[in-house]
N, C-alpha and C positions, 0 to 999 in steps of 0.2 A: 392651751386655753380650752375652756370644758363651754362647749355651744349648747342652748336649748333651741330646737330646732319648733316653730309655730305653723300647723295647717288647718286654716277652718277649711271645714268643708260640709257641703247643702247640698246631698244627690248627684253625689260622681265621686261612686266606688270603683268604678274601670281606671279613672284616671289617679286618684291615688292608688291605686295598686303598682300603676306604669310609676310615678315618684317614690314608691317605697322601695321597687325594684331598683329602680335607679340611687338612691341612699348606701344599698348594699353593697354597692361597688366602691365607694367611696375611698382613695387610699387616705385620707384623715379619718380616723373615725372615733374621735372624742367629742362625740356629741349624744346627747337623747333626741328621741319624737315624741313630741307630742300634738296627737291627731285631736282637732275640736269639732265633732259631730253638734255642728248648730238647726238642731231640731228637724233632720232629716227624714223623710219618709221611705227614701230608700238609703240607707245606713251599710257604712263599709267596714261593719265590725269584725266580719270575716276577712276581707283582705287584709284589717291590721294584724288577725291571727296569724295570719302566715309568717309573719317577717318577725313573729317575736321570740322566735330564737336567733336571730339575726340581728336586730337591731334592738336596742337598748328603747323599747315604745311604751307608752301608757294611751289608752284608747279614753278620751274623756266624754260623755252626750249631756248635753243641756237645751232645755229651751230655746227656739231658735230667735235672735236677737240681732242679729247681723252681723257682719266680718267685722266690723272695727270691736265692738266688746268682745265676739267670741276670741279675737286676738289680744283682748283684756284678760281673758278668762285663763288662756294659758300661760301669758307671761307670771300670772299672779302663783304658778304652778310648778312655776321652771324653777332649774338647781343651777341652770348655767351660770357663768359669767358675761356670757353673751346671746342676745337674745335673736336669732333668724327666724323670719316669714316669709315662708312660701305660697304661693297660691297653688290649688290642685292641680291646675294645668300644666303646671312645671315639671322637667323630665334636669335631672340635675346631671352636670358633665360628673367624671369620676372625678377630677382634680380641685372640686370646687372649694372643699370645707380645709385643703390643704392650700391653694392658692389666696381663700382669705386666713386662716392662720398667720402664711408667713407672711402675708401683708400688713397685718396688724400689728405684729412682730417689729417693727419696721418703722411703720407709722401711726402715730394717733391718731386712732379715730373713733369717734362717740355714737357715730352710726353712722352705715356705707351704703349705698347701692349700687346693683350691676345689670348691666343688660342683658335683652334677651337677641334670642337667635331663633332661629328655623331648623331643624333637622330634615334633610333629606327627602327622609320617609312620612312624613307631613305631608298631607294633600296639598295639589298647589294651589289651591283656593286660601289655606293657611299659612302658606309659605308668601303665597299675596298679600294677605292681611300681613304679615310678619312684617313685609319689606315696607308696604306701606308707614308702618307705625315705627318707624325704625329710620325710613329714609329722609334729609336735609330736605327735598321738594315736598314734604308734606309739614315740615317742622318737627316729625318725632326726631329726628335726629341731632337737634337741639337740645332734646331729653337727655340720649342717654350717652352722648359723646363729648369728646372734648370740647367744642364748640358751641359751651353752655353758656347760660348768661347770669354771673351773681352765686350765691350759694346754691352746692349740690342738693338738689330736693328727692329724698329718695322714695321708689313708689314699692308699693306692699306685696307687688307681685315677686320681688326678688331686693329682700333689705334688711339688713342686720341695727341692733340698737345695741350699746351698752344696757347693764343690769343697771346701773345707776342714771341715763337717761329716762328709766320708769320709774323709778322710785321717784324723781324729782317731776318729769310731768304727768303722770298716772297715764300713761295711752292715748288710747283713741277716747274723747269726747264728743266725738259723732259717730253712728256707724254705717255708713251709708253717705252717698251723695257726696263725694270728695274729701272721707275721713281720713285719706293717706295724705294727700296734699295738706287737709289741715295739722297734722299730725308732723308735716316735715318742718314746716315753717313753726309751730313751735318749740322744737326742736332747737332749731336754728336761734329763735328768739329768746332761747334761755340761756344761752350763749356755747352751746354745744357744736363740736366740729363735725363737721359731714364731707362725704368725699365719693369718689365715685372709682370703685374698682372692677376696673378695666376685664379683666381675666376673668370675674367674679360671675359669666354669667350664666342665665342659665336655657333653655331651650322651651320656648313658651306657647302652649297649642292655639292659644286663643281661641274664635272663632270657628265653625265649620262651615258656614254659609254666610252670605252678604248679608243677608237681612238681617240673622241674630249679631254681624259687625256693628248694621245700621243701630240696632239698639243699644246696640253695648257706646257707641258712640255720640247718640243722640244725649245717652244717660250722663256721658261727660259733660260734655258743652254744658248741661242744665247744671252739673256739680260745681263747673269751674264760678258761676253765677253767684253760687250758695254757697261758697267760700267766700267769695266778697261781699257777705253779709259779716261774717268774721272778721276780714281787712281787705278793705276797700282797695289797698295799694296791689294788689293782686292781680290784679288785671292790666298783661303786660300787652303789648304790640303784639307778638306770635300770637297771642289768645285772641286775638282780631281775626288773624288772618283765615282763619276758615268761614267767619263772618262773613267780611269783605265778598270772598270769594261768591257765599251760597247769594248773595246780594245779589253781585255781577251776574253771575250765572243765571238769575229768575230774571231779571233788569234786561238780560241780553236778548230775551226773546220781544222784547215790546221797542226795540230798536227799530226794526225795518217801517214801524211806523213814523221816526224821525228822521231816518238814513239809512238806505241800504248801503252804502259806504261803511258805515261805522256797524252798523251788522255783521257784515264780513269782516271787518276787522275784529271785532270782538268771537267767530268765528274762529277763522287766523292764529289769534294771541291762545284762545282754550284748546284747540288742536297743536299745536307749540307746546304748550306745558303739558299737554299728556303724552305728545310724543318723543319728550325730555324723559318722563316719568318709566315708558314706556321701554326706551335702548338704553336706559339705568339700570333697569330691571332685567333685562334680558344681558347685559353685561356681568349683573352680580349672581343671578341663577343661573345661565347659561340653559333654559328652559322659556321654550315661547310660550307655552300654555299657562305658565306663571307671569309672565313677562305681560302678555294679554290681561290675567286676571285683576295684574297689580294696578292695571289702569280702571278698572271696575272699583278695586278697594281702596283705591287714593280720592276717586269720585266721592265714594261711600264715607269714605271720613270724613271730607273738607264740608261735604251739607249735611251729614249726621249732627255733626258736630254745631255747624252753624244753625241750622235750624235748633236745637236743643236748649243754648245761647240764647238765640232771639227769644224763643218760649218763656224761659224760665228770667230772664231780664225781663218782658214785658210785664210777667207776674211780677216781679221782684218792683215796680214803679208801680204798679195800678194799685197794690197796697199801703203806695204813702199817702 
């Protein structure tokens, strides 16, 4: 199978340099790149030169538009049979474009998604955010694990589409604000099979600092909102749950004026789930400074998130 391989990217030529470096190794390598310079000011024309005697690449720049068209713009460009999207911050295993090969080999499927991981050598502040966005006690582990709920919805950081998947729903129709989420569900809703491979994944920087987490998370919570201008049916229980939480969490401090009993209990209960969240994490890193931070980046999401939510819901009602 011949892959066309998709990377928009906005101002981080360091980091595709690290994912082109990483493609090189690849022991499949029946694929092209192609890089989508969306209207960049700082442009990594130079680092695609390096790789091009290496890697089968076409460097393309356009107008900047956002990720969901600029990932319009290369599928419309590709030779593959099948179409992969990476995001820059992606550092790919060697075995990745051979482990989905022979999985597809195998099994039908009309588009896949795989998880990510942490490498190591990742600060532990990113290794934090990783676990966070990954682990059952936050909900990302609902995402990318077996213990999903409904059809696999695959997300654009790391996801493959059939060639005929595009042709029948033309891409991303948003680009921005939850265009991957809307992009899986109709997917799904044309009657296209999705699935989630396992092995398929890849090593994802995300984040360097909490606060750019907090954004990056805030920016969700408002997405998942403006999806359900789309379909309403989208808004499951999990997507509460950070809700819930940043609720409790602000509600918990005007307790002592009703109970200091219930204070403390509520107290209690949020010292309990972080220091769940807390010997999880220090179990699966086997690093305390990570272990520590991941209780910072589980905070960080659950009111990133919910505050973004509340925001973009209360705009989404003062409008009708």
């Amino acid at each position: 199978m011949f892959f066309s391989v998709i990377i928009p990217v906005y101002n981080r030529p360091d980091e595709v340099d690290e994912l082109l470096e990483s493609l090189t190794r690849q022991t499949y390598s029946h694929f092209e790149v192609l890089i989508i310079e969306d209207g960049s000011t700082n442009n990594c024309e130079a680092e695609v030169c390096k790789y091009a005697s290496e890697l089968d690449i076409t460097y393309l720049s356009k107008p900047n538009s956002g990720q969901g068209f600029s990932r319009n713009y290369g599928f419309e460009r590709a030779k593959g049979e099948y179409f992969v999207v990476f995001d820059s911050d992606c550092i790919i295993p060697d075995h990745y474009f051979e482990t989905v090969n022979n999985y597809l080999q195998e099994h039908k499927l009309d588009a896949y998604g795989g998880p990510d991981r942490a490498l190591k050598s990742f600060t532990a502040t990113q290794r934090a955010i990783s676990y966070s966005m990954t682990s059952i006690f936050t909900t990302g582990g609902i995402r990318g694990g077996k213990k999903r709920m409904g059809a696999f919805h695959p997300r654009s950081f790391n996801m493959g589409i059939s060639k005929e998947v595009f042709e029948k729903t033309n891409g991303y129709i948003i680009t921005r604000m939850g265009e991957d989420i809307e992009f899986s569900i109709r997917i799904i809703d044309n009657g296209f099979k999705t699935g989630l491979i396992e092995e398929a994944y890849v090593y994802h920087k995300r984040r360097t600092s909490l606060k750019q987490f907090y954004k990056q998370l805030h920016f969700f919570g408002r997405a998942r909102v403006n999806i359900s201008r789309f379909y309403p049916g989208e808004i499951k229980v999990v997507h509460l749950f950070p809700v819930l939480f940043t609720l409790g969490f602000m509600l918990l401090w005007l307790t002592p004026i009703i109970s200091t009993h219930l204070f403390l209990l509520g107290v209690f209960l949020v010292t309990f789930y972080f220091g769940l969240i807390f010997l999880d994490s220090l179990f699966k890193e086997k690093n305390l400074s990570v272990a520590v931070l991941s209780v910072g980046a589980a905070f960080t999401q659950l009111f990133a998130y919910g505050i973004g939510f509340l925001q973009e819901g209360w705009r989404k009602l003062s409008q009708k």
